[in-house]
Backbone atoms as SQL, in Angstrom:
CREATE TABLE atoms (id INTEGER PRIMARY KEY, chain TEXT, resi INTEGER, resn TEXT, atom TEXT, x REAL, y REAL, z REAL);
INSERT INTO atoms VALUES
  (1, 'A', 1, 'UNK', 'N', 24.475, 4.994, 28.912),
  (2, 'A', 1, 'UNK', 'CA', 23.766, 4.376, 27.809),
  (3, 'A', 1, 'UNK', 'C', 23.688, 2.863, 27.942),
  (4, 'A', 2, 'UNK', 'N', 24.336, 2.334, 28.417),
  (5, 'A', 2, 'UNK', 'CA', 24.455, 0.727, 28.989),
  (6, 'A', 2, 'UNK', 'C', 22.822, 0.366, 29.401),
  (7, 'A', 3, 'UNK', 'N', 21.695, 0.780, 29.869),
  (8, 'A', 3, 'UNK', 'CA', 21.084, 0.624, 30.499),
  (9, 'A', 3, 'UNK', 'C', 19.883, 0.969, 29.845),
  (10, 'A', 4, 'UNK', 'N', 20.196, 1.765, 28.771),
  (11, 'A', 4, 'UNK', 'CA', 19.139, 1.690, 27.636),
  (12, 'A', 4, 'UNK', 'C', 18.911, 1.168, 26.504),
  (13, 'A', 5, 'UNK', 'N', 17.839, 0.860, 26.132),
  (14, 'A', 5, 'UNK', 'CA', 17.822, -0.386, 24.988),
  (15, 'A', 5, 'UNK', 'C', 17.139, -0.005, 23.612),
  (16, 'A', 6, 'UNK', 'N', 18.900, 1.130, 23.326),
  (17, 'A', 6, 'UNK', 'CA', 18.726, 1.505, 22.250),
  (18, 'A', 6, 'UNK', 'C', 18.996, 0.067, 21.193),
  (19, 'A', 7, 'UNK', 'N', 19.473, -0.574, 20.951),
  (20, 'A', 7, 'UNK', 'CA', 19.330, -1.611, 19.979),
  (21, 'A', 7, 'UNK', 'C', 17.973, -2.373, 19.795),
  (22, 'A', 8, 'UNK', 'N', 17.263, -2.815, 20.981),
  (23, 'A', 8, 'UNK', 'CA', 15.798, -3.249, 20.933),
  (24, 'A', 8, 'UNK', 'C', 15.255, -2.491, 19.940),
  (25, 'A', 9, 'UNK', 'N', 15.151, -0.806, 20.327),
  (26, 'A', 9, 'UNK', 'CA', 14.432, 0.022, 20.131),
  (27, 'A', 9, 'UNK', 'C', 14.637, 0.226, 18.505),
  (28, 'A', 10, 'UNK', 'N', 15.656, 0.512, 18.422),
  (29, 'A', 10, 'UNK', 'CA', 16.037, 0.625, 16.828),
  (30, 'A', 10, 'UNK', 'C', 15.843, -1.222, 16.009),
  (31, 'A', 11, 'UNK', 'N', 16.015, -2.144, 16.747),
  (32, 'A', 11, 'UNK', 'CA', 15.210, -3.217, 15.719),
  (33, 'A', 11, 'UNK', 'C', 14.027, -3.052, 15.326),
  (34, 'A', 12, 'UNK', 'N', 13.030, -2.657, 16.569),
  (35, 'A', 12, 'UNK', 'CA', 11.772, -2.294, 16.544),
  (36, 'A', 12, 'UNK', 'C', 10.970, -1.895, 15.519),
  (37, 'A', 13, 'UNK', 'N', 12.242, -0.546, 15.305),
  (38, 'A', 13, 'UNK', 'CA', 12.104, 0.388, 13.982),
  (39, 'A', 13, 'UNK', 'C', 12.353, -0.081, 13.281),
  (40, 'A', 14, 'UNK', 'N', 13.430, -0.901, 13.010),
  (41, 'A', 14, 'UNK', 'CA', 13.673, -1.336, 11.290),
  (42, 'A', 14, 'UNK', 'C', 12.738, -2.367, 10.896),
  (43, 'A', 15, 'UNK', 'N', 12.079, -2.923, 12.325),
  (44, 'A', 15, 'UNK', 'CA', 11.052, -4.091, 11.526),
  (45, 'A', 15, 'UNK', 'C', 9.812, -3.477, 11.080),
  (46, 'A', 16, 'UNK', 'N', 9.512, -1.941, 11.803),
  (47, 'A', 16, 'UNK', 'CA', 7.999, -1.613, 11.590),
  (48, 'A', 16, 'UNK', 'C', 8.769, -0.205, 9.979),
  (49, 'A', 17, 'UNK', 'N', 9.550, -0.262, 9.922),
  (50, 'A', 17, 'UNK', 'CA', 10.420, 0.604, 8.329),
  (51, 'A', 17, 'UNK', 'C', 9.639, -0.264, 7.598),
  (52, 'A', 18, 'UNK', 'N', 9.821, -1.872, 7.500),
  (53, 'A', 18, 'UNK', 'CA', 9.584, -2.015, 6.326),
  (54, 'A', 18, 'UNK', 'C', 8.032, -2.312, 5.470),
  (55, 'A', 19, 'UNK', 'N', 6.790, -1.470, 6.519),
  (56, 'A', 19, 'UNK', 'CA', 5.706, -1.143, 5.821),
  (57, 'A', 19, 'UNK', 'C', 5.520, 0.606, 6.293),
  (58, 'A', 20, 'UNK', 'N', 6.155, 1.185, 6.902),
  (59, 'A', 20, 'UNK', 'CA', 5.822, 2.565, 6.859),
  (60, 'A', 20, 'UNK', 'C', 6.958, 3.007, 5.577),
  (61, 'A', 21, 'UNK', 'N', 6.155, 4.454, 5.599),
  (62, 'A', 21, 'UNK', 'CA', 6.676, 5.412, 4.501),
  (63, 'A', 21, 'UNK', 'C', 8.111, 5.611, 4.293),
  (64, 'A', 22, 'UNK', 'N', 8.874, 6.194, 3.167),
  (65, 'A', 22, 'UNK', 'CA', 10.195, 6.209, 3.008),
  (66, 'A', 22, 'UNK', 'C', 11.268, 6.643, 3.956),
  (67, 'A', 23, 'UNK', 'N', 10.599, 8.362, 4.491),
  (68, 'A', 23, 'UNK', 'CA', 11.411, 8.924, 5.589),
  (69, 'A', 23, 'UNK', 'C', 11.257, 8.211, 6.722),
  (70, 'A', 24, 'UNK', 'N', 10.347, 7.030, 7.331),
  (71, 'A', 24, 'UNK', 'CA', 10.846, 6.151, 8.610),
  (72, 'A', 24, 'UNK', 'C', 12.313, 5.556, 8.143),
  (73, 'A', 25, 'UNK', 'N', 11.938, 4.939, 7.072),
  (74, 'A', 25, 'UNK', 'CA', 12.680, 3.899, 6.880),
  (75, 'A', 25, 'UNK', 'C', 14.741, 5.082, 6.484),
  (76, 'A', 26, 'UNK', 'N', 14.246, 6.055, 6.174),
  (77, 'A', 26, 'UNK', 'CA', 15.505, 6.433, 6.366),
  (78, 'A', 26, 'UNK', 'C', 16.264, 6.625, 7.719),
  (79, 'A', 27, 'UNK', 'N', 15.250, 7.186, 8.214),
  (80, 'A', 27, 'UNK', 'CA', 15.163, 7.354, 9.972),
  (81, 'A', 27, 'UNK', 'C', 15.620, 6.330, 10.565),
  (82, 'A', 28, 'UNK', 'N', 15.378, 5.369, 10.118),
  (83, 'A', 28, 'UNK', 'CA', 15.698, 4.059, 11.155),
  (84, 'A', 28, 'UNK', 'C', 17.041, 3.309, 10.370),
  (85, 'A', 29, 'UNK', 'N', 17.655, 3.435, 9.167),
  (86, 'A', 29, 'UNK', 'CA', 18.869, 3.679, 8.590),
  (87, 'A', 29, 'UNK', 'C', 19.863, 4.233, 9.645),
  (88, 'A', 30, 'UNK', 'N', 19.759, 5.609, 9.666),
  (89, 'A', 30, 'UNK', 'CA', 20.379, 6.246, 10.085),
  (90, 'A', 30, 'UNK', 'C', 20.907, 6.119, 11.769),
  (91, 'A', 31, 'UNK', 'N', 19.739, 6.132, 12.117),
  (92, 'A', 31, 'UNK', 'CA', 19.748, 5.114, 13.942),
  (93, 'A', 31, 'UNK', 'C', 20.385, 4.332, 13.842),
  (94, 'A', 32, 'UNK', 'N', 20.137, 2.731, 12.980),
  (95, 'A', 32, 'UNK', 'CA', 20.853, 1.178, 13.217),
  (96, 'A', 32, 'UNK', 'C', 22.802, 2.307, 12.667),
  (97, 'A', 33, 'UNK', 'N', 22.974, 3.084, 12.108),
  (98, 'A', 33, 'UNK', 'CA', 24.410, 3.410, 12.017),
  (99, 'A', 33, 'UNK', 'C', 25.199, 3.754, 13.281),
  (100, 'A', 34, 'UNK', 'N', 24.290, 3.871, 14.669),
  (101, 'A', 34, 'UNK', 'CA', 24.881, 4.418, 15.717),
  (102, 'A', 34, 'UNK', 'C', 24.428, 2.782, 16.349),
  (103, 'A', 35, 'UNK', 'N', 24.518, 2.247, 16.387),
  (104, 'A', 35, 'UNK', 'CA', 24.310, 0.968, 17.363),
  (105, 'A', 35, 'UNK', 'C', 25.244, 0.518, 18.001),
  (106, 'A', 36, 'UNK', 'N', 26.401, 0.871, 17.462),
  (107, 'A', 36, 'UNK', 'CA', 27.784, 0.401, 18.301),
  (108, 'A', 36, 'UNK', 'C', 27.878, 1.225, 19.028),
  (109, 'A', 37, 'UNK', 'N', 27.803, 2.692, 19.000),
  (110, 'A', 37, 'UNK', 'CA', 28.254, 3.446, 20.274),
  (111, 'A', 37, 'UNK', 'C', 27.228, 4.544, 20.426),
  (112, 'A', 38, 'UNK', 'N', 25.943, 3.979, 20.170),
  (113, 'A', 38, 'UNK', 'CA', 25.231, 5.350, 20.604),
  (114, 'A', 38, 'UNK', 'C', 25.066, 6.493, 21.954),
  (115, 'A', 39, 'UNK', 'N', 24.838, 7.794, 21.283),
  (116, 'A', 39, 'UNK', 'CA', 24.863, 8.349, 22.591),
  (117, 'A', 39, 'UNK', 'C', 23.704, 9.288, 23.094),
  (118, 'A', 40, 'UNK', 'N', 23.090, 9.615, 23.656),
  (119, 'A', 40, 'UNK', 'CA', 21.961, 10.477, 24.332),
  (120, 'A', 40, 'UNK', 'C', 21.406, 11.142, 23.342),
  (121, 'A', 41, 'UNK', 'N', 21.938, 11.854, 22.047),
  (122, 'A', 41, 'UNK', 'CA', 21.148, 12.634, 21.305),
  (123, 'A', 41, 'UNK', 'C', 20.400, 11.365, 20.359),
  (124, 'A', 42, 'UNK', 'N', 21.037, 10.279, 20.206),
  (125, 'A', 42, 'UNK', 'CA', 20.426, 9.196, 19.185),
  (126, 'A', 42, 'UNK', 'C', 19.143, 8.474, 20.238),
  (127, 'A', 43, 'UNK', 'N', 19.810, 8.329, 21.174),
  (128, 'A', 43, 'UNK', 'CA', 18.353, 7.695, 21.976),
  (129, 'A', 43, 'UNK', 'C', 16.796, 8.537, 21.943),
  (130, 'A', 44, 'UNK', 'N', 17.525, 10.369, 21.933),
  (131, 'A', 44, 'UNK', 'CA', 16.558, 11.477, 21.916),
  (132, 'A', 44, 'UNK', 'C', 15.655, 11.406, 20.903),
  (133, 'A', 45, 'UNK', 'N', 16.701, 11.413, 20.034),
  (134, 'A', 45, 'UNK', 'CA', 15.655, 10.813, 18.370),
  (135, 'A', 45, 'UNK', 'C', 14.667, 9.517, 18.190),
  (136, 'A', 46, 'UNK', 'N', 15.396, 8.546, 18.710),
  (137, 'A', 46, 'UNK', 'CA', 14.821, 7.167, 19.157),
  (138, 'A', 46, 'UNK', 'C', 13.374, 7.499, 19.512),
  (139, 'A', 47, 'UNK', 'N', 13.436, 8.065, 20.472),
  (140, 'A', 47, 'UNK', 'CA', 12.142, 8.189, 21.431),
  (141, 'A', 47, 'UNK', 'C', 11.504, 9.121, 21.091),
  (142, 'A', 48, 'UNK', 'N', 11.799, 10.054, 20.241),
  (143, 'A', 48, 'UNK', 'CA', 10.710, 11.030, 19.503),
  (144, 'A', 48, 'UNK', 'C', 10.305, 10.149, 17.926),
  (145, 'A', 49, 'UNK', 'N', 10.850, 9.512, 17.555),
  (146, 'A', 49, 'UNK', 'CA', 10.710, 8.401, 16.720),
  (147, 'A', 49, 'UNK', 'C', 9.623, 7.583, 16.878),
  (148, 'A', 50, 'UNK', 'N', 9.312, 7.023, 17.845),
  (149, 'A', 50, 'UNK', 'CA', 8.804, 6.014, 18.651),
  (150, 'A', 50, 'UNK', 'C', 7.512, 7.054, 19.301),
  (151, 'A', 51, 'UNK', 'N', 7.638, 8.064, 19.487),
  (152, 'A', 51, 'UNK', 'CA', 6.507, 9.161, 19.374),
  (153, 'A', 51, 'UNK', 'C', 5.845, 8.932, 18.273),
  (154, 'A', 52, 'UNK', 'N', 6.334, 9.592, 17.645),
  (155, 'A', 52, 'UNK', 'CA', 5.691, 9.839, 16.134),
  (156, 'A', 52, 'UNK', 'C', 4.584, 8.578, 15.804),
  (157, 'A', 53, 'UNK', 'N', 5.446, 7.372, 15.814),
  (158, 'A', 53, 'UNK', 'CA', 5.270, 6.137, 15.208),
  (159, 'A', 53, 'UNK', 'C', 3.493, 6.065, 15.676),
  (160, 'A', 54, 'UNK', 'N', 3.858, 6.009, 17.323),
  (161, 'A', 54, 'UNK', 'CA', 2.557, 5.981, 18.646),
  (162, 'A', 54, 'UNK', 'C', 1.412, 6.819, 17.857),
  (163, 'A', 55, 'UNK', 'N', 1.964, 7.734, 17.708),
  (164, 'A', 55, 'UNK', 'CA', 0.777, 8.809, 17.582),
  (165, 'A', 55, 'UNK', 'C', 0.223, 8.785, 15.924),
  (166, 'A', 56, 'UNK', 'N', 0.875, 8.366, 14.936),
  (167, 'A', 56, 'UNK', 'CA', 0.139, 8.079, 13.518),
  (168, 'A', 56, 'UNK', 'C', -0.038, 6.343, 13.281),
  (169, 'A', 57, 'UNK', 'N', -0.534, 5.705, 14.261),
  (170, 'A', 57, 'UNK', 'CA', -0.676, 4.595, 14.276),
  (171, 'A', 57, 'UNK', 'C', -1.522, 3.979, 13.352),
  (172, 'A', 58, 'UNK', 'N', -3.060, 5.127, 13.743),
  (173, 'A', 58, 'UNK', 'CA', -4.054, 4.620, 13.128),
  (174, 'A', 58, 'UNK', 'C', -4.587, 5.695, 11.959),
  (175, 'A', 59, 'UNK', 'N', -3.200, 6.261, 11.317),
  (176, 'A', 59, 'UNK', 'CA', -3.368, 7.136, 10.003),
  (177, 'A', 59, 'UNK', 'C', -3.074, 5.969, 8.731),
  (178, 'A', 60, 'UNK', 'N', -4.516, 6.098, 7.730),
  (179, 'A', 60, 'UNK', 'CA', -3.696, 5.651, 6.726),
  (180, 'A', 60, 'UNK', 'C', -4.412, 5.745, 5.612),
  (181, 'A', 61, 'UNK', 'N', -3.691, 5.641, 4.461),
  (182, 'A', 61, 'UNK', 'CA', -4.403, 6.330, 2.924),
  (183, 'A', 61, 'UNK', 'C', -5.388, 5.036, 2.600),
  (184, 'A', 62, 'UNK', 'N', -6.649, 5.798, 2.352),
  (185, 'A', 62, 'UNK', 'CA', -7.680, 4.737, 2.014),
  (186, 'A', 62, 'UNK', 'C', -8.118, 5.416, 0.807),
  (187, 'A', 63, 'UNK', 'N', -8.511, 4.297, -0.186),
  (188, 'A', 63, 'UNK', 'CA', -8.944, 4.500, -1.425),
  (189, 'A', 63, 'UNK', 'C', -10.471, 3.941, -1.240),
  (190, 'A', 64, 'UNK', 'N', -11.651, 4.717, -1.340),
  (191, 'A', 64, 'UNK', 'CA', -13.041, 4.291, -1.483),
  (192, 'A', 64, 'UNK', 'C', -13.589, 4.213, -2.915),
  (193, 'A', 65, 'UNK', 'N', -14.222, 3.315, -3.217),
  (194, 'A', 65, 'UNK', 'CA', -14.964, 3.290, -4.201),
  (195, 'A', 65, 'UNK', 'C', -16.203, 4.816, -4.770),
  (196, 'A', 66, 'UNK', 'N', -16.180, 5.347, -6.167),
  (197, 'A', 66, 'UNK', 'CA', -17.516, 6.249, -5.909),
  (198, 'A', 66, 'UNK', 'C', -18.244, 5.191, -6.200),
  (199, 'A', 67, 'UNK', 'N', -19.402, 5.094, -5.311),
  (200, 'A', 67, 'UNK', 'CA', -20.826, 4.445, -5.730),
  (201, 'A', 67, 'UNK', 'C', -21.580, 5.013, -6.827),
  (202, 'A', 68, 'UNK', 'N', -20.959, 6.066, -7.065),
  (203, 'A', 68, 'UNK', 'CA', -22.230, 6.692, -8.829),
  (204, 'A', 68, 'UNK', 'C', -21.403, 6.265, -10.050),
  (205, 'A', 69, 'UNK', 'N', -20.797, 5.271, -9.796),
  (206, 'A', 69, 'UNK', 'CA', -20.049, 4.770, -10.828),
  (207, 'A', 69, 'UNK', 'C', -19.904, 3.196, -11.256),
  (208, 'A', 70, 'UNK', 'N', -19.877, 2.379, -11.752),
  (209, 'A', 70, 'UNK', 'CA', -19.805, 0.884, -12.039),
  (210, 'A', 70, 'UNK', 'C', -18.088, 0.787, -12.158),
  (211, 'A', 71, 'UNK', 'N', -17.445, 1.669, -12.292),
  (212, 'A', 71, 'UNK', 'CA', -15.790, 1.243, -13.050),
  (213, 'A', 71, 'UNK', 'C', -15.328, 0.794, -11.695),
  (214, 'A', 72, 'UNK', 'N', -14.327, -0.079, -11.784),
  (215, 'A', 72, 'UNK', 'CA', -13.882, -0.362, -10.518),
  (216, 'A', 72, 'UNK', 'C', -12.538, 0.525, -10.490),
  (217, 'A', 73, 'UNK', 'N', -11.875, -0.030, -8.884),
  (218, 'A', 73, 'UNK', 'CA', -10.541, 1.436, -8.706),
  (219, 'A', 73, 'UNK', 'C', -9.537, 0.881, -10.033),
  (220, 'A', 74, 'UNK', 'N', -8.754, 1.717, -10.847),
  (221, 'A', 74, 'UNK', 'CA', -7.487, 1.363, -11.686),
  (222, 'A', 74, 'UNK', 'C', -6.590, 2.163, -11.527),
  (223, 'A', 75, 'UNK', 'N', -5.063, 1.792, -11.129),
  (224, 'A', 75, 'UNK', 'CA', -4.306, 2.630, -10.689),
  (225, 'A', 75, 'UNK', 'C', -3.105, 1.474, -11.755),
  (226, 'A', 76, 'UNK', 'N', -2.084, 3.012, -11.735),
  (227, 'A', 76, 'UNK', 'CA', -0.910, 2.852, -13.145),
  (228, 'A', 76, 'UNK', 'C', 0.217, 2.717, -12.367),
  (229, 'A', 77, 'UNK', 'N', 1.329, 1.993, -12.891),
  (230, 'A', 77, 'UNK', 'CA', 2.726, 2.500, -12.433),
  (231, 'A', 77, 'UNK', 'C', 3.549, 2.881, -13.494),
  (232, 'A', 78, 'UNK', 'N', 5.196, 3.321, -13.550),
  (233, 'A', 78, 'UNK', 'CA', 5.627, 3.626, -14.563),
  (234, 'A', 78, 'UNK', 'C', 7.131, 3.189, -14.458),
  (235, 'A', 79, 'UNK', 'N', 6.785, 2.019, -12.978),
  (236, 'A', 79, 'UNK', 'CA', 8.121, 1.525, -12.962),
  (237, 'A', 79, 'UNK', 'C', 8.589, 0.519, -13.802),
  (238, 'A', 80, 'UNK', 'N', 9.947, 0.207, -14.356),
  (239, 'A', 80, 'UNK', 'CA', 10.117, -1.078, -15.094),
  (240, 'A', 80, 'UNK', 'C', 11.412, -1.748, -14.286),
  (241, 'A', 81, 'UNK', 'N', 11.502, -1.196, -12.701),
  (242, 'A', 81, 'UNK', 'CA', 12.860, -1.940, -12.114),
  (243, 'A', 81, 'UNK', 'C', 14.156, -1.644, -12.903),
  (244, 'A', 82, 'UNK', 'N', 14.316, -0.382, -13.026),
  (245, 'A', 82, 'UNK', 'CA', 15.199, 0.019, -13.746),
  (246, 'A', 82, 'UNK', 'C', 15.411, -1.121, -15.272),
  (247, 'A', 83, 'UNK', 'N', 14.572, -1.819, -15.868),
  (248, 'A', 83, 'UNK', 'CA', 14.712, -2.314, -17.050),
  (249, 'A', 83, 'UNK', 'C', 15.184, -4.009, -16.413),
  (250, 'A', 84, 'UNK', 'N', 15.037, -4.071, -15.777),
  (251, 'A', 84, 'UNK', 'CA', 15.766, -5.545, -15.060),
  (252, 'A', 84, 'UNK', 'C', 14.383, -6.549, -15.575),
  (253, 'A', 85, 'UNK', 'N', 14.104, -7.144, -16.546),
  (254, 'A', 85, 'UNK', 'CA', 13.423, -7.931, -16.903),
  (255, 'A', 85, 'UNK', 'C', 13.063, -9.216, -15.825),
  (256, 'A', 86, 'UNK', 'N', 14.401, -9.522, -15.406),
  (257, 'A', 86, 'UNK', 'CA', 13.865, -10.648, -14.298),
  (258, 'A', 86, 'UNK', 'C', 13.174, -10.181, -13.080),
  (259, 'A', 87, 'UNK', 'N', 13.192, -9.122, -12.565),
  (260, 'A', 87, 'UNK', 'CA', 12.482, -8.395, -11.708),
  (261, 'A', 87, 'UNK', 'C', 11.283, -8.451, -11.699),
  (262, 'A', 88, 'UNK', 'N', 10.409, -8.310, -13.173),
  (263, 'A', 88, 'UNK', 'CA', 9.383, -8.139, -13.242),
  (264, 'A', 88, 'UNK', 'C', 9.019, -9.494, -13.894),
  (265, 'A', 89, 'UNK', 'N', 9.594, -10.594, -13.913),
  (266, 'A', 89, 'UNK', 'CA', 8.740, -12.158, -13.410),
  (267, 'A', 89, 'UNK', 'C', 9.132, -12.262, -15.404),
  (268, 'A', 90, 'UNK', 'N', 9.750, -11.364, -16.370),
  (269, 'A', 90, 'UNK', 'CA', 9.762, -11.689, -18.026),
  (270, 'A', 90, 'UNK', 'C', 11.510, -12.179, -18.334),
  (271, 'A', 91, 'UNK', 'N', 11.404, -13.262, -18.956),
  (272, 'A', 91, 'UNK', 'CA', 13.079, -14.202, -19.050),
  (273, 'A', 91, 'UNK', 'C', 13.619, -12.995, -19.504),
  (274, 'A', 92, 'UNK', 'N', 15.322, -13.587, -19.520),
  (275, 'A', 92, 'UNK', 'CA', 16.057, -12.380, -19.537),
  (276, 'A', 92, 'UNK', 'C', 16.413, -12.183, -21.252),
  (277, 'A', 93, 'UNK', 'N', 16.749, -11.452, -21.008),
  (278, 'A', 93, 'UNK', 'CA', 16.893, -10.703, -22.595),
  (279, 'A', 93, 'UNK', 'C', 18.356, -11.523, -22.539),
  (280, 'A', 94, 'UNK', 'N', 18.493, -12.462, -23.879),
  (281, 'A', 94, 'UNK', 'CA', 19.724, -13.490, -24.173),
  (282, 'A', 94, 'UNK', 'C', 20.257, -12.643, -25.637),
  (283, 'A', 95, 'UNK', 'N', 20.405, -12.028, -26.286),
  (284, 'A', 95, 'UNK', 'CA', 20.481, -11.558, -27.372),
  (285, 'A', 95, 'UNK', 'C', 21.612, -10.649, -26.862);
């Protein structure tokens, strides 16, 4: 394992985790936990990892406009940052 560059490989991943989907980013969690002593089955994963990645490169969710319509796109959330007021940019609750 000296000679493979599983640490490159797994930075790689954690830098391209933080715009892909949740399960990369667990994926590549779980990898950076073997960095001190990885061994042949983690590199295996690595590189089917690094598959995957290759091959949905140029997949991605697109939202189109309908043209028989004037409304523009509106999309909701229902997060509140677990209630953390400063999170969401409003002073903190002093009371």
């Amino acid at each position: 394992m000296k000679n493979i560059p599983y640490l490159k490989a797994v930075g790689s991943i954690m830098y391209l985790a933080m715009a892909t989907p949740p399960d990369i980013r667990y994926e590549a969690g779980t990898l950076a936990r073997f960095s001190s002593n990885p061994r042949l089955e983690h590199w295996t994963v690595v590189k089917h990892l690094l598959h995957y990645l290759k091959g949905t490169a140029n997949h991605a969710l697109t939202y189109s406009p309908d043209y028989t319509s004037s409304e523009r796109f509106l999309t909701f959330s229902d997060t509140d940052h677990s209630g953390c007021r400063i999170a969401v940019g409003l002073p903190a609750d002093t009371s």
